[in-house]
C-alpha positions in Angstrom: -7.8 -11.6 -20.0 -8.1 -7.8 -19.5 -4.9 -6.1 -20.3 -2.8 -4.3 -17.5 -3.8 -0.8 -16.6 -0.7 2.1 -17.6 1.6 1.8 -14.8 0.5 5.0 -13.3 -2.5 3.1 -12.8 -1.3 1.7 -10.0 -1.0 3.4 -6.2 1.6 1.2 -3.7 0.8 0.7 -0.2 3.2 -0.1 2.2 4.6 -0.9 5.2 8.3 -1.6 5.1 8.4 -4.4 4.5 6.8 -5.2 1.4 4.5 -3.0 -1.3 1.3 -3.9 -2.8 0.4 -2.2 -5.7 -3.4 -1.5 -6.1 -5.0 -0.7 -9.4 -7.5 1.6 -10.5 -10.3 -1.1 -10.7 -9.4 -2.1 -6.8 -7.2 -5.4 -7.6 -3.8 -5.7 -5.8 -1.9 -6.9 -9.0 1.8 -7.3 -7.0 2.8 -8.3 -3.9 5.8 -10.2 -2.6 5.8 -11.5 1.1 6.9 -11.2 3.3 9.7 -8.9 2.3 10.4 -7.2 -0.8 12.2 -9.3 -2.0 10.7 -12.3 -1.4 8.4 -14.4 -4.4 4.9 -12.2 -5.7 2.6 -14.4 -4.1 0.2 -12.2 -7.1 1.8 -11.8 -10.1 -1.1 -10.6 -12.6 0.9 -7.0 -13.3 3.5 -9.1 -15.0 0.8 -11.5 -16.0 -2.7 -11.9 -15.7 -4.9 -13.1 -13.4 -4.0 -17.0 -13.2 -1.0 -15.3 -12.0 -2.3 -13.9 -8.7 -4.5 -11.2 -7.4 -6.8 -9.9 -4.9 -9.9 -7.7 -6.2 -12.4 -5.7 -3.6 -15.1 -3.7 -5.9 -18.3 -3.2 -6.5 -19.8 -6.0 -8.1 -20.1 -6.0 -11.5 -19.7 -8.2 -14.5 -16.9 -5.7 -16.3 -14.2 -4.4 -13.5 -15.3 -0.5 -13.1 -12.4 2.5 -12.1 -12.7 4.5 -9.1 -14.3 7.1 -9.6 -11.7 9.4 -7.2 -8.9 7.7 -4.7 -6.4 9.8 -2.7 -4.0 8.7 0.4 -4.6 10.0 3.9 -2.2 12.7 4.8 1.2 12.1 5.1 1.8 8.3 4.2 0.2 5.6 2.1 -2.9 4.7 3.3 -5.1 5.1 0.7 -9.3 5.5 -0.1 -10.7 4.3 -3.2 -14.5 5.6 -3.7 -16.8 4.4 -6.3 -19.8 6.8 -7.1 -22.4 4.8 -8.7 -26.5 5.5 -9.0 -27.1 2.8 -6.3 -24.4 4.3 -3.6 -21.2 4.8 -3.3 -18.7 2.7 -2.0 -15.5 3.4 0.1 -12.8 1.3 0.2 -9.5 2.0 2.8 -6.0 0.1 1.9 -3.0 -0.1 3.8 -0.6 -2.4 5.2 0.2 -2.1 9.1 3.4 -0.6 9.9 3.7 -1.0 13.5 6.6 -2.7 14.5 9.4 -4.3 12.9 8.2 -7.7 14.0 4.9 -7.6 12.8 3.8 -10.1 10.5 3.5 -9.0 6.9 -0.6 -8.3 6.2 -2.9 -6.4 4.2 -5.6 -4.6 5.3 -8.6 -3.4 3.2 -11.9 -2.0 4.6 -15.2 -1.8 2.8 -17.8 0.8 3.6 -21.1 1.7 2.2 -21.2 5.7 1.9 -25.0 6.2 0.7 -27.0 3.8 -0.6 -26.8 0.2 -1.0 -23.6 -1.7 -2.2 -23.1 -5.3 -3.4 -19.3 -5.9 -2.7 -17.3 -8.7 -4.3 -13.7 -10.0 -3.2 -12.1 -12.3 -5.2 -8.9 -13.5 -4.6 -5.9 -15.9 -6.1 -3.2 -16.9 -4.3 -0.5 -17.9 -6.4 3.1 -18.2 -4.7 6.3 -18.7 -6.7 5.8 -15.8 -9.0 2.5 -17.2 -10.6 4.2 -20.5 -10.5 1.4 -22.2 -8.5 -2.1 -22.3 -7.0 -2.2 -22.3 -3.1 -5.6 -22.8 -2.3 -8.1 -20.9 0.8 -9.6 -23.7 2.5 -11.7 -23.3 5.6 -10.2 -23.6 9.0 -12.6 -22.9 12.1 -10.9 -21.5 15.9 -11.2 -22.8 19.0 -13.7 -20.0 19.8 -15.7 -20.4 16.1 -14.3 -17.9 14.0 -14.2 -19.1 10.7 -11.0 -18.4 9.0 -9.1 -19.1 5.5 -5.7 -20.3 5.1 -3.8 -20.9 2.2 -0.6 -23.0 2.9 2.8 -23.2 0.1 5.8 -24.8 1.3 5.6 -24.6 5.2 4.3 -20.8 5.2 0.5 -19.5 4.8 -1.5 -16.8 4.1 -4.1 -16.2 6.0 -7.6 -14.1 4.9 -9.9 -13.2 7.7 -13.2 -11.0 6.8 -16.2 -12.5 4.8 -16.5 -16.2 4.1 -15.1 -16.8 0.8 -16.2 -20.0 -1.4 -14.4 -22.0 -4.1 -14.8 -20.2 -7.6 -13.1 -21.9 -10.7 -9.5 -21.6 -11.6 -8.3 -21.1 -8.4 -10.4 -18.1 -6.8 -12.2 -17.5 -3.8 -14.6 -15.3 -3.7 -16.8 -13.3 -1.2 -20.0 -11.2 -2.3 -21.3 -9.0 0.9 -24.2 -6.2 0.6 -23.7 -3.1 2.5 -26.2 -0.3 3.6 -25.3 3.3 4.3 -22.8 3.3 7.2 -21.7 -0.4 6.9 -18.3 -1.9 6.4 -16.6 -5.2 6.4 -13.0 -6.0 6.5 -10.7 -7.7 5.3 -7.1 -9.1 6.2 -4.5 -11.2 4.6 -2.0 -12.0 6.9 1.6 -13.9 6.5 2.5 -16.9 8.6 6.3 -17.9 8.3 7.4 -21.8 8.3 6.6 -23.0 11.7 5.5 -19.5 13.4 2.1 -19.4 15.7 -0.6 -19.1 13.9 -1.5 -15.3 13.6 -3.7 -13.8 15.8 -7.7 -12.6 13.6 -6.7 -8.7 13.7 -8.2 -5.9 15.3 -8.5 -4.0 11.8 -10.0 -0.6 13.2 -7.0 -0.8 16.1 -4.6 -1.9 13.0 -5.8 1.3 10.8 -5.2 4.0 13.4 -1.9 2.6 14.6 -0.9 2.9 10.7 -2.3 6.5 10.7 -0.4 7.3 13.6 2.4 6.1 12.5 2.3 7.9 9.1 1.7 11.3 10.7 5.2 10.3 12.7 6.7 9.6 10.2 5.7 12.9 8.1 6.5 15.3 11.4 9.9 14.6 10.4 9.7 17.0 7.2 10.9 20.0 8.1 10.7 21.7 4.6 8.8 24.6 4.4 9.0 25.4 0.4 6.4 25.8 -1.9 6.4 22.3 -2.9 5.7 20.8 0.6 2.9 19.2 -0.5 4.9 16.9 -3.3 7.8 16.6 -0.6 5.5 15.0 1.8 4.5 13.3 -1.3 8.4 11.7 -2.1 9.1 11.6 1.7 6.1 8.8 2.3 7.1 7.0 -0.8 10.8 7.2 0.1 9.8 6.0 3.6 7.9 3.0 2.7 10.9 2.0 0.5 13.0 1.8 4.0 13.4 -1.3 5.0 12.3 -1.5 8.9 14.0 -4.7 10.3 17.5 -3.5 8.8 17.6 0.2 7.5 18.2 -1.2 4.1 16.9 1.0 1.2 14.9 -0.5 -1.7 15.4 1.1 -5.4 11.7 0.0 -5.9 9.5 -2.8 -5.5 8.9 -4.2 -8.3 10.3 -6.1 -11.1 10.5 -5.4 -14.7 8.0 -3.1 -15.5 9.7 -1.9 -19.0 11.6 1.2 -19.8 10.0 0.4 -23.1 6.9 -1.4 -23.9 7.4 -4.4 -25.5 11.1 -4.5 -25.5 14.1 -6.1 -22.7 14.8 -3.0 -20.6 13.5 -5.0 -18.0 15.2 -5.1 -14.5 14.4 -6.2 -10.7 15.3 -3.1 -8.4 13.6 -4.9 -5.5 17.3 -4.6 -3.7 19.5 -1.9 -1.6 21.7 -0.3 -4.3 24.3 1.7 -1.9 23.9 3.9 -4.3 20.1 4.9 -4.1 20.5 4.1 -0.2 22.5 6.6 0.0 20.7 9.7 -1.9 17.5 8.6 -0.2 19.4 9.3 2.9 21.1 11.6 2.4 17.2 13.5 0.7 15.7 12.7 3.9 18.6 14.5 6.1 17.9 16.9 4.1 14.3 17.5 4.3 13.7 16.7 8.1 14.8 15.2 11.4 15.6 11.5 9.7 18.4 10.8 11.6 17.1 7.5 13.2 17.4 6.5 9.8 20.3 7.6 9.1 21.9 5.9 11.8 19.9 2.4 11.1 21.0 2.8 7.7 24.5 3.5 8.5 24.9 0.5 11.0 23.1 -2.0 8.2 25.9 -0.2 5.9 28.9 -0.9 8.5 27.4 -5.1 9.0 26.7 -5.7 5.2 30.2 -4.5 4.0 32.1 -6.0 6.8 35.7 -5.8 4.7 35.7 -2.9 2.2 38.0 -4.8 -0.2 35.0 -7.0 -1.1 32.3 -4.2 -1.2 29.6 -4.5 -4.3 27.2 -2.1 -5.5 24.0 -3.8 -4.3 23.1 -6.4 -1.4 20.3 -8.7 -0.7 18.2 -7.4 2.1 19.5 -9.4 4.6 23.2 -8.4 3.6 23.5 -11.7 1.4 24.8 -11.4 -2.1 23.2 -13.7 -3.7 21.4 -12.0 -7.2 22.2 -14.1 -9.8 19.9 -13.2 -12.3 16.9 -15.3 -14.0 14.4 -15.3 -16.4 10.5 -16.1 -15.2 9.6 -18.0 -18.9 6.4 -18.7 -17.3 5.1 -15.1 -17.0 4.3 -13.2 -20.7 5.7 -9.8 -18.8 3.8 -6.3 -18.6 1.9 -5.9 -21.9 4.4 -8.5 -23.4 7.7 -6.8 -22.1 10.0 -9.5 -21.6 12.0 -11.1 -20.3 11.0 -10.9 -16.9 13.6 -10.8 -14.5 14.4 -11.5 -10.8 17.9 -11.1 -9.3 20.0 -8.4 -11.3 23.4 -9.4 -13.2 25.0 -5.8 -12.2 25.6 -6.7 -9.0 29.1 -7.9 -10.0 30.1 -4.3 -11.8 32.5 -1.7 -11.1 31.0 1.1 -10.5 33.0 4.0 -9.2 30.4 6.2 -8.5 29.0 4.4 -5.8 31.2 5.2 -2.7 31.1 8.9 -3.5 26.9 9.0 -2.7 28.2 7.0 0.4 30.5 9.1 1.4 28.6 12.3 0.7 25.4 10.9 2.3 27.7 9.9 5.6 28.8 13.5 5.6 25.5 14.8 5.4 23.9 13.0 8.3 26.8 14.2 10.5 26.2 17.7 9.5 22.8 17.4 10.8 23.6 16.2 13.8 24.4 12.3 13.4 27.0 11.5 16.1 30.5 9.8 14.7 30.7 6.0 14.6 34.2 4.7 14.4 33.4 1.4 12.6 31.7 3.7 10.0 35.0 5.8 9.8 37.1 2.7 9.5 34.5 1.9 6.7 34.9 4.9 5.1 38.3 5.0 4.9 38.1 1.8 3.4 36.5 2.3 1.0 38.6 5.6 0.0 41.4 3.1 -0.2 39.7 1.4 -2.5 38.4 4.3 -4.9 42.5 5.1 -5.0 43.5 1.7 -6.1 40.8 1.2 -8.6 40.1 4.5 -10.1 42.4 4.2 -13.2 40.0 1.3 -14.4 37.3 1.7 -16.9 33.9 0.5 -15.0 29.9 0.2 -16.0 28.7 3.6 -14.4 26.2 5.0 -13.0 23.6 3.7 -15.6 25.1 -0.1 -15.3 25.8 -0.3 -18.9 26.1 -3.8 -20.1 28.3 -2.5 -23.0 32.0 -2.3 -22.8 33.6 -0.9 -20.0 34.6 3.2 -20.2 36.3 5.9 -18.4 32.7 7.5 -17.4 33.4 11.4 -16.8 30.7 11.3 -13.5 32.4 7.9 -12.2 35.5 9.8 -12.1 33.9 13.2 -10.5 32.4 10.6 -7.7 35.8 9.0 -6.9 36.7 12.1 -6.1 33.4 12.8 -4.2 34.3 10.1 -2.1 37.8 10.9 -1.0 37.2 14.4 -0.7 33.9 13.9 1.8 35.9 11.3 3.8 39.0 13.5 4.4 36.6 16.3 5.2 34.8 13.9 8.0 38.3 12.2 9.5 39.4 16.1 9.4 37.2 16.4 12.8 38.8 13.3 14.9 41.7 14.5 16.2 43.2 11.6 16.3 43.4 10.3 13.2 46.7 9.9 11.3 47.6 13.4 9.2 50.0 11.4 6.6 46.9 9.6 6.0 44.9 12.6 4.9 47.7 14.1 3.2 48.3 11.2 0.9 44.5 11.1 0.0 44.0 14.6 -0.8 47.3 14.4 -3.2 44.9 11.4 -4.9 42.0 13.8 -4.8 43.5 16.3 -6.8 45.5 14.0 -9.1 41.7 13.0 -9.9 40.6 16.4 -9.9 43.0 17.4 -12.9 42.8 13.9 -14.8 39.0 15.0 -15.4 39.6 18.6 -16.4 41.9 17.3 -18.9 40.5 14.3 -20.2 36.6 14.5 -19.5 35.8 18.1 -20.8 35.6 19.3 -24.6 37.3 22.9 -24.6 35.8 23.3 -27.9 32.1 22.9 -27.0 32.7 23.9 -23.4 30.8 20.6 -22.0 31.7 18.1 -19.8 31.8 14.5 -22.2 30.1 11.2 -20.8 33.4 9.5 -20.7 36.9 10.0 -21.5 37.7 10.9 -25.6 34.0 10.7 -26.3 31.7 13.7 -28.0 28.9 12.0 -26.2 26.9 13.5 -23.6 25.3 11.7 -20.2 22.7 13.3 -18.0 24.6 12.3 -14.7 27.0 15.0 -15.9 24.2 17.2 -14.5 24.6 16.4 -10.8 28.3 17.9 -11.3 27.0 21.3 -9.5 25.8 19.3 -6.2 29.5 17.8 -6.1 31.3 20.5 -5.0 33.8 19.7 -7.8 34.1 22.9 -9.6 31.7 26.1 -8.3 28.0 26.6 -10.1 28.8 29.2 -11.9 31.8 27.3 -13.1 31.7 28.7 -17.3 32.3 24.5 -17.7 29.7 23.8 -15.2 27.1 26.5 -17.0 28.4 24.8 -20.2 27.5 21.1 -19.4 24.0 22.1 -18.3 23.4 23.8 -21.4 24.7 21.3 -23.7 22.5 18.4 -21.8 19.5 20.6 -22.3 20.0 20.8 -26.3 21.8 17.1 -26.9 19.1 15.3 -24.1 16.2 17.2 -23.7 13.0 16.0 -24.9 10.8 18.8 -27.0 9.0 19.1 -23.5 12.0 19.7 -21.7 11.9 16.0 -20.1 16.1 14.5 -20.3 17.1 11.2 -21.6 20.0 9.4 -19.5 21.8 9.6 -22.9 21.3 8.5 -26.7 20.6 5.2 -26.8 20.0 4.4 -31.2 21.3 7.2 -32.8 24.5 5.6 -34.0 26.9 2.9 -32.2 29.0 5.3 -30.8 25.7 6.3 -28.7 24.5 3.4 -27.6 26.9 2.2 -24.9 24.4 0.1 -22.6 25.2 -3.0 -25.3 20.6 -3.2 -25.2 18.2 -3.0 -28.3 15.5 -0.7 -28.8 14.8 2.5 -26.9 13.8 4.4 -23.0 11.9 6.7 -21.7 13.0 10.6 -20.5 14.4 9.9 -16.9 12.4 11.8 -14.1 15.6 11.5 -12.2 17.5 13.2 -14.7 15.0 15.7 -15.2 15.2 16.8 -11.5 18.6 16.9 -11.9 18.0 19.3 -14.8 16.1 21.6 -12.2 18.5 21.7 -9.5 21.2 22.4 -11.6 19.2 25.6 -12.8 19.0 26.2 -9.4 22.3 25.9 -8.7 23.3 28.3 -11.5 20.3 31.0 -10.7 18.1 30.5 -13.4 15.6 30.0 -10.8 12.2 31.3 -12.7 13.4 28.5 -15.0 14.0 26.1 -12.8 10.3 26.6 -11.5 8.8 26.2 -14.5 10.5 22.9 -15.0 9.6 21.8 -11.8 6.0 22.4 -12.0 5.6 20.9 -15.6 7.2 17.3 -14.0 5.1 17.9 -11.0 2.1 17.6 -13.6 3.4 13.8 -15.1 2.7 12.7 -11.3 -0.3 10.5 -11.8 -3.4 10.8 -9.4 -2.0 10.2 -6.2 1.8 11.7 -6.5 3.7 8.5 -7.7 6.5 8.5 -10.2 7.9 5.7 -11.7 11.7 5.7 -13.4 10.7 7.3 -16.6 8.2 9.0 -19.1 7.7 8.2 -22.5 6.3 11.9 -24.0 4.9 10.7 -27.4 2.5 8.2 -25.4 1.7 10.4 -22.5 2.8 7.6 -20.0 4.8 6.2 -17.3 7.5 3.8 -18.5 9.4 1.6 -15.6 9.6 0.2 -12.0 7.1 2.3 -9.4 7.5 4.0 -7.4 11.2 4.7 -8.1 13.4 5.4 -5.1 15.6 8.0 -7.6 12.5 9.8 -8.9 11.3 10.5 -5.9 14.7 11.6 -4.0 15.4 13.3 -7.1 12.0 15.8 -6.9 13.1 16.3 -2.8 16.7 17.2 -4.1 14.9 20.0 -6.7 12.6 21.1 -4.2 15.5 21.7 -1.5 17.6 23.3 -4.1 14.7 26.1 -5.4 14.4 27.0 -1.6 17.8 28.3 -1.9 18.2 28.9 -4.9 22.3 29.6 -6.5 23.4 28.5 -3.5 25.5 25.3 -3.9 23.8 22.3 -2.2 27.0 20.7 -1.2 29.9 23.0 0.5 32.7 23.4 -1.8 36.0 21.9 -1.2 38.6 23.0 1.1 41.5 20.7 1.5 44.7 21.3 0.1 45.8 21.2 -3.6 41.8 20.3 -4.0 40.6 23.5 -3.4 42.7 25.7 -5.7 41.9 24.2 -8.7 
């Protein structure tokens, strides 16, 4: 079986629903329908090919790479092209995003450039993770189009395009010759339980809706920097990572793909972390006129909560909270990274960050224009509530350590995030009760000092990972967004300077925090080792920003620009020695995390966040 291409081998498409993720050799190696979090129906990426896939390529006995592929402007339709002595072959990918309520499909179209093409598809269906075969059998209409369905457990998949015959172990497979100017195409279409049988589509019809609908989308950005081009980039990932039917966010979709080769950082981030919901929206406010999703987002927040005494970290898509976490046995994992995982244990944590990005990303949208909602301020008051009463705890951070429990220096900084951001907002209704707002900014500040005293090392002028520890965390690098102490803070300057010696790679890339040095280092309770975060390396040029090292900054930025892969994606991390991405693709954070840098070096020392201004808060 051939071994799986280096993750930034792989380009997603999207539609909102779900992702496929297409490889350099034209195989769709994941997909999960008909929602992101719904079973792969193929697997191979975490497998190989008895595990699912769907390849459309030149035919050839070996699988040959593209010889150039690029997405149309402004979203994630993408064009493959094979240049080979006989021709050259085009092939266009995308999945229809028209409409919330449109099935869940794939489209792909073939077309002969110059030349003469033989063109193979060959396809296996395998729902249930790899679990099982479903196979295409022929089904004829009413009007005699032949079709091919493949039925699992009430729901199908249906492929119209070429006839496709029986092959051995479970594949189907289509061989068509095309001539200068000639295409066929292809669709694979969902069909829930007990839903109409989906209409054959109207692929040329589906393909300019989608580019229209791209181009909408990207008319948003109204960034004007010298990295518009990457922003455009993130903003079409970060788009196709919203969730249509709810305004739920994705962290990615996929499933452990390892932050080491061969080891057990393995997760499933197929899920809305509030957390990463809310920087995504709170990156898109930013860059352009997102509020739509802003406000979708904000009333999927406002049903999924419902009581903020029982809030979590991370939902279901449908609100549900159901993510008990298992092990796939059946599937040998990425290279041999396992376990492979679906569901995520961290769902049950205590993290304190959290409700600060909620909070912040709230304010934000208002600031650019999103009206108020009073069940979002009854919300966010809340959950202010509970940041008061549960603050004094230890929790699991914003790296969901599965270690002991510890007073994390940036939980802390984000509890006060969050009571500070929702004082400022319930500052503007004039009706809301004063003793209220008093009594939170008194916690604010009590918050304010307990970090000053107990998360900072006078000695080595740094901010500390958590409370009586010499360690340092890259999260501590977000601390000049927060608003928490001014930019060019000598403690601020300090904690940016000691992540860059303690956490920087030799190229300048920055680890989330030591994870093998010693035990004291190691607090995520894992073996083995991770990659440099691209988030945190973003971070790394913001805060530069932030403090007016600017021509640095750049430099930075341009040199992470550069670990893109072909077509702009990032996934979580970067492992320098190998020259390779490491992680789930595309990654939400990555990619919010490049819009935040690029915002911040288009005003540069300028804080990105207003600084505080209520009460005892503000004179410290």
């Amino acid at each position: 079986m051939p071994v799986p291409l280096p993750i930034e081998g792989y380009a997603p498409i999207g539609n909102g629903r779900s992702t496929a993720l297409v490889d350099l050799h034209g195989a769709i190696s994941w997909l999960c329908l008909p929602e992101f979090d719904s079973p792969a129906v193929f697997a191979s990426l975490l497998g190989d090919r008895r595990h699912g896939y769907w390849s459309l390529a030149p035919t050839s006995t070996q699988p040959l790479p593209v010889t150039r592929r690029a997405y149309r402007s402004g979203g994630l339709v993408l064009d493959q092209v094979w240049e080979l002595p006989e021709g050259a072959l085009q092939v266009t990918e995308f999945m229809p995003t028209s409409g919330a309520e449109r099935p869940a499909q794939v489209i792909r179209i073939a077309r002969c450039l110059r030349g003469r093409m033989s063109v193979t598809s060959r396809i296996v269906v395998a729902p249930g993770y790899g679990r099982s075969h479903a196979t295409l059998h022929e089904v004829t209409n009413p009007d005699g189009v032949r079709r091919f369905a493949a039925e699992h457990e009430g729901a199908a998949l249906w492929l119209d395009g070429p006839d496709h015959r029986p092959r051995r172990r479970g594949a189907a497979v289509a061989e068509t010759v095309l001539t200068a100017g000639q295409e066929a195409a292809y669709a694979l279409t969902w069909q829930e339980p007990d839903a109409p049988v989906p209409l054959v589509p109207d692929t040329g019809q589906a393909l300019a809706a989608t580019l229209r609908a791209w181009a909408d989308w990207s008319a948003n950005v109204t960034y004007t920097g010298c990295y518009r081009d990457a922003v455009l980039d993130s903003v079409a990932v970060l788009g196709s990572l919203v969730h249509r039917p709810t305004g739920a966010v994705i962290a990615a979709p996929t499933t452990s793909l390892p932050e080491e080769i061969g080891g057990e950082r393995n997760w499933d981030y197929r899920y809305p972390w509030l957390r990463d919901s809310a920087l995504t929206l709170r990156e898109l406010v930013r860059a352009g006129r997102f509020l739509e999703q802003a406000r979708a987002w904000r009333t999927w927040l406002v049903d999924t909560i419902g009581d903020p005494i029982t809030a979590r970290i991370m939902y279901r898509l449908d609100g549900s909270t159901e993510l008990t976490e298992t092990v796939l046995d059946h599937l040998p994992g990425y290279q041999g990274s396992r376990p492979v995982r679906i569901g995520n244990g961290a769902a049950g944590q205590l993290q304190l960050d959290v409700f600060g990005y909620v909070a912040d990303a709230l304010l934000t949208a208002e600031d650019a224009g999103l009206e108020p909602d009073p069940a979002a301020d009854a919300l966010l008051l809340g959950l202010a509530e509970v940041v008061v009463a549960t603050a004094h705890k230890p929790d699991r951070g914003i790296w969901e350590i599965r270690g002991p429990e510890r007073h994390f220096t940036h939980s802390k900084i984000m509890a006060w995030v969050a009571i500070d951001r929702t004082v400022r907002l319930l500052e503007r209704r004039p009706d809301h009760e004063r003793a209220t707002l008093t009594r939170l900014r008194a916690a604010a500040a009590l918050f304010h000092t307990t970090v000053l005293a107990r998360g900072y090392d006078e000695e080595r002028n740094t901010f500390t990972q958590s409370y009586g520890s010499r360690e340092l965390d890259a999260s501590l690098l977000l601390l000049p967004q927060t608003g928490f102490l001014p930019p060019d803070d000598k403690r601020v300057v300090g904690t940016i300077e000691a992540v860059q010696r303690e956490l920087a790679t030799y190229d300048g890339l920055v680890l989330r925090y030591r994870t093998h040095q010693d035990a004291d280092a190691n607090v995520d309770g894992l073996a083995g080792e991770e990659g440099a975060f691209f988030a945190c390396s973003f971070w790394l040029v913001t805060a530069l920003a932030l403090v007016g090292r600017t021509d640095e900054a750049c430099e930075r930025m341009d040199a992470l620009l550069a670990l893109r892969n072909d077509v702009g994606i990032l996934a979580e991390e970067y492992d320098p020695s190998a020259g390779r991405q490491l992680g789930n693709t595309p990654q939400g954070l990555s990619h919010l995390a490049l819009v935040n840098a690029a915002v911040a070096l288009g005003v540069p020392s300028v804080p990105v966040l207003p600084r505080p201004r209520t009460g005892a808060v503000a004179s410290l």
